[in-house]
Steps between C-alpha positions, in 0.01 A plus 500: 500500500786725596671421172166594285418808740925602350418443135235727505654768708789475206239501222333794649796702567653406138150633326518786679848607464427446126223680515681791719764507216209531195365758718807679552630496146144612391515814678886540388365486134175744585693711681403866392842631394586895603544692196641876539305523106181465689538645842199674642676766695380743769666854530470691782639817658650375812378803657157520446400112499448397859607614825650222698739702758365836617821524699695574163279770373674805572903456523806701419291816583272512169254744649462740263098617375514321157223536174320284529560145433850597517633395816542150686179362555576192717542199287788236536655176454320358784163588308529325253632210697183516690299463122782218385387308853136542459508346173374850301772483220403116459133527493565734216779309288774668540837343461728818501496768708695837404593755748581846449862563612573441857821657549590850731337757369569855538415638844370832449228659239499631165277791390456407127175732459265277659565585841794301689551149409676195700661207289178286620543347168836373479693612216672816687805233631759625729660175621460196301635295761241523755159495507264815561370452882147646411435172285683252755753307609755217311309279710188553387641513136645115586156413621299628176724328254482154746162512532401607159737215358270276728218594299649484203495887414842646373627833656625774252636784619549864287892602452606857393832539368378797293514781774498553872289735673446909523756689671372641822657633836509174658527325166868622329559447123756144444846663358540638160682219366195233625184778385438806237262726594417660159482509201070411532427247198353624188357150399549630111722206430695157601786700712281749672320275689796372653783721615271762655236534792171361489329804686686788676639415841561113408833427474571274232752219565809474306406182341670526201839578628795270598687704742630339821341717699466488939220424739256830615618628821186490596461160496866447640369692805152357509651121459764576814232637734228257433837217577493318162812710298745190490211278379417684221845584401607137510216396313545746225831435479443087424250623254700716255795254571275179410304719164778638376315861481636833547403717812228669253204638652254295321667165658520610838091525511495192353701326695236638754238429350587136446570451873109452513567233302714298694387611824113467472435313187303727283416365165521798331487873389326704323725775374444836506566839263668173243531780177647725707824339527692303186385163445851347604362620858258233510688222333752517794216494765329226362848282565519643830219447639492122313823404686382576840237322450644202377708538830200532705353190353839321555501590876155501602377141278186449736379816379530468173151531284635390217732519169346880389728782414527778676245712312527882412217718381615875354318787536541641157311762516261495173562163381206302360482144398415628136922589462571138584844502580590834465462856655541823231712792621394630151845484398570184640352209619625279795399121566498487874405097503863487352607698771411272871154523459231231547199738450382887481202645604271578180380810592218542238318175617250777675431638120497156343272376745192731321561217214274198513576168665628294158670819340698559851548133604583397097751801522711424793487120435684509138731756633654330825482177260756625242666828590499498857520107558703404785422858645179657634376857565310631820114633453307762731169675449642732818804607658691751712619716297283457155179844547307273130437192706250268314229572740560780685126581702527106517166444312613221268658224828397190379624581148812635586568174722397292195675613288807590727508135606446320172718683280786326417851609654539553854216688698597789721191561776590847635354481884148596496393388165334215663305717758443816208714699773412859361724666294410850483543613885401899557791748572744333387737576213669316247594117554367518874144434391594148358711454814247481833425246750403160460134485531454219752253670633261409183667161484336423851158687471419610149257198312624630164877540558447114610332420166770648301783336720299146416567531172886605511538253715346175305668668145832537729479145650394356172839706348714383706389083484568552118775657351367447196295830502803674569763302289291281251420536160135696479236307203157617472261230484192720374406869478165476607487357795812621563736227586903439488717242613845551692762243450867445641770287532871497663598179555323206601227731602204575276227755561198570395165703531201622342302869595220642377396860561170701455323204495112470607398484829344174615521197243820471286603289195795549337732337272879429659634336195776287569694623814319245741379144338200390499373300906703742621365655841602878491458744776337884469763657740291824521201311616582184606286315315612157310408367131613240256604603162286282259562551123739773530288718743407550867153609602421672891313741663617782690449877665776592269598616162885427511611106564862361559526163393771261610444158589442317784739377717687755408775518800 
């Protein structure tokens, strides 16, 4: 009895441990794969996002009256922990996160005609090296990238080599041989973009230059009283010994800038002011910032995603998808995909976006299939610093978010698209309007903010389970109903889905052609609802005149 009780312990366990390995090589080969080509991505301005430590709200003295909008408001790292931990970013598909720059910012106030302003926003840097202590501490950066990587949402931060911030009392202009001060660009061709100052009182790095040149004294003295001097010094030193680069300024902030690399383990940047500077600029950050973090990955292999690139968006300012690889200067053109960059942000999605579904969708598909294959751009219908937004009263939501999310390329949610956070806020001026609070108080209370986040959220989800929408090859299956497929493959991973859009509410019947075979059971992600596909087509019934098909048993 013993003996027959032993045989079918061993039977049992050997069924199941085959069964344990089918299982486990079944979800190694379903396995939705991360690709940076199809990345729904969430930008927010640190500052104005969510609050998480009122004890960092007012430091170094910023107390200055400001326009409004234009002074620290409260947000921080710790915030947007607090949204990474209660699962917000995940409910709504994100897989990529980008920051506005984190670094020091200038401690006092510029008066730039709109009242005084504070560096709320990041790009007014005045040490690289540490991080501003109005948005947090490196601990709480450590935390955001560990638990984000938990959830499987990248972290990309914003890096400005292009200029540091205004010159003020407290704030004294980097040396002459680091900064020029004038003459103001002209933008009337190629060169005057680049050797010159954006806006008055910006002083443009010397990026172009090879010059050995020293470290501030500014920073010498700040580094020795805040005890970290040697440290810094010894690790610049085994950088330009190790690269091979000369004491330039444009290496020293990278070198900087890549320590967030190796110490935190971003994924990535997204580039500011990129046609401000020559190309070559780029080309060299893109290597740095790809060798520390191979040498993250090397020392820290438990956390490790997996095999992607370090990826680099550029803001080139006026790029749209429709120059394919190239940006005009008008008398010259510059391929900045040749030059360390995985993707730019298309910044006339928000006009293309009045075209109809197939003419947009049919568009981007043929041209990230053969010019831009391998590469990808970034689309918003709003930003920071864009006054032509898409939508700017926020009367067209669940459009924008349709057709934000299921555009081919990658998808860049700006925060408070999903909640129709207003973007026309009285008595402000300029780029503060598009710049206000998060609106969590209509995310908790408001019935139709919660309607409108519904349907980010299932279009978001749905985005992110499929990288087809964002990476695949578009096909319309018929005009009327409209309905397209989304296929796409990278390796031994194949996938596939069907949509159809302004369709009738209640029964549906529409043709699929041949993307899912006939007895298969297929899934409506927006409703939920299940169907067979019988003779090339699936009938259901729903509240709904959109449908995201993708079949069962999906994950």
């Amino acid at each position: 009895m013993k003996k027959t009780i032993l045989l079918i312990t061993i039977i049992t366990v050997f069924f199941s441990s085959c069964a344990t390995k089918k299982e486990l090589v079944y979800q190694q080969e379903t396995k939705t794969p991360f690709v940076w080509e199809a990345a729904n991505m969430y930008f927010l301005l640190t500052d104005r996002f969510n609050n998480g430590d009122k004890s960092n709200d007012n430091k170094l003295n910023r107390n200055k009256p400001t326009g409004k909008l234009r002074g620290f408001e409260g947000g921080d790292i710790r915030g947007v922990i607090q949204k990474v931990d209660d699962g917000y970013f995940t409910d709504l598909g994100i897989n990529a996160i980008w920051l506005t720059p984190l670094v020091e910012q200038i401690h006092d106030a510029v008066d730039e005609g709109t009242g005084n302003t504070y560096g709320f926003h990041g790009y007014w840097a005045k040490d690289w090296t540490a991080l501003d202590p109005n948005f947090g501490t490196r601990a709480d950066l450590k935390e955001l990238v560990e638990k984000a990587h938990a959830k499987g949402i990248r972290i990309v931060l914003d890096a400005v080599i292009n200029h540091t911030g205004p010159v003020t009392e407290k704030d004294p202009v980097y040396p002459s041989d680091w900064v020029r001060i004038t003459p103001k660009c002209t933008y009337k061709s190629y060169e005057t973009y680049i050797t010159c100052t954006l806006v008055d009182n910006l002083p443009d790095v010397k990026t172009e230059s090879n010059e050995l040149v020293s470290l501030p004294p500014m920073l010498v003295e700040k580094w020795k009283k805040e005890g970290r001097y040697e440290q810094e010094i010894s690790e610049l030193n085994t950088f330009f010994n190790t690269t091979g680069y000369p004491r330039a300024p444009r290496y020293y902030i990278m070198k900087w800038l890549s320590d967030y690399i190796t110490d935190f383990g971003i994924d990535g940047y997204r580039v500011d002011t990129v046609k401000h500077t020559y190309e070559n600029v780029w080309a060299d950050f893109a290597v740095v910032c790809q060798n520390a973090f191979t040498q993250y990955k090397k020392e820290n292999p438990s956390k490790v995603l997996d095999n992607s690139p370090f990826f680099t968006v550029g803001e080139v300012y006026g790029y749209n998808i429709g120059g394919k690889r190239f940006y005009d200067f008008g008398d010259k053109k510059v391929d900045y995909f040749a030059n360390g960059f995985n993707s730019l942000i298309n910044f006339d999605f928000r006009n293309e976006a009045k075209m109809n579904y197939e003419e947009l969708f049919s568009k981007y598909s043929k041209i990230l299939q053969k010019d831009l294959k391998g590469f990808s751009v970034m689309n918003y219908v709003t930003s920071h610093d864009d006054g032509y937004p898409f939508d700017k009263k926020r009367e067209k939501t669940f459009e924008s978010g349709t057709k934000l999310l299921l555009t081919p390329g990658i998808s860049q949610v700006y925060y408070g698209d999903e909640l129709a956070r207003s973007l026309e806020i009285e008595g402000t001026q300029g780029d503060a309007t598009l710049r206000s609070f998060m609106n969590w108080n209509d995310y908790q209370n408001n019935s139709k903010t919660k309607e409108v986040l519904r349907h980010w959220q299932k279009l978001g989800t749905f985005r992110k389970n499929h990288p087809a929408i964002g990476a695949g090859i578009h096909e319309q299956i018929s005009a009327s109903p409209y309905v397209f497929s989304r296929t796409f493959t990278k390796d031994n991973y194949t996938d596939k889905v069907v949509i159809g859009l302004d369709l009738p509410i209640g029964k549906k019947e529409i043709s699929i052609g041949t993307v899912f075979e006939n007895g298969t059971f297929v899934i409506d992600f927006y409703s939920g609802k299940e169907t067979l596909v019988t003779n090339g087509k699936i009938s259901l019934e729903s509240n709904y005149s959109i449908i995201l098909l993708e079949m069962k048993n999906k994950y």
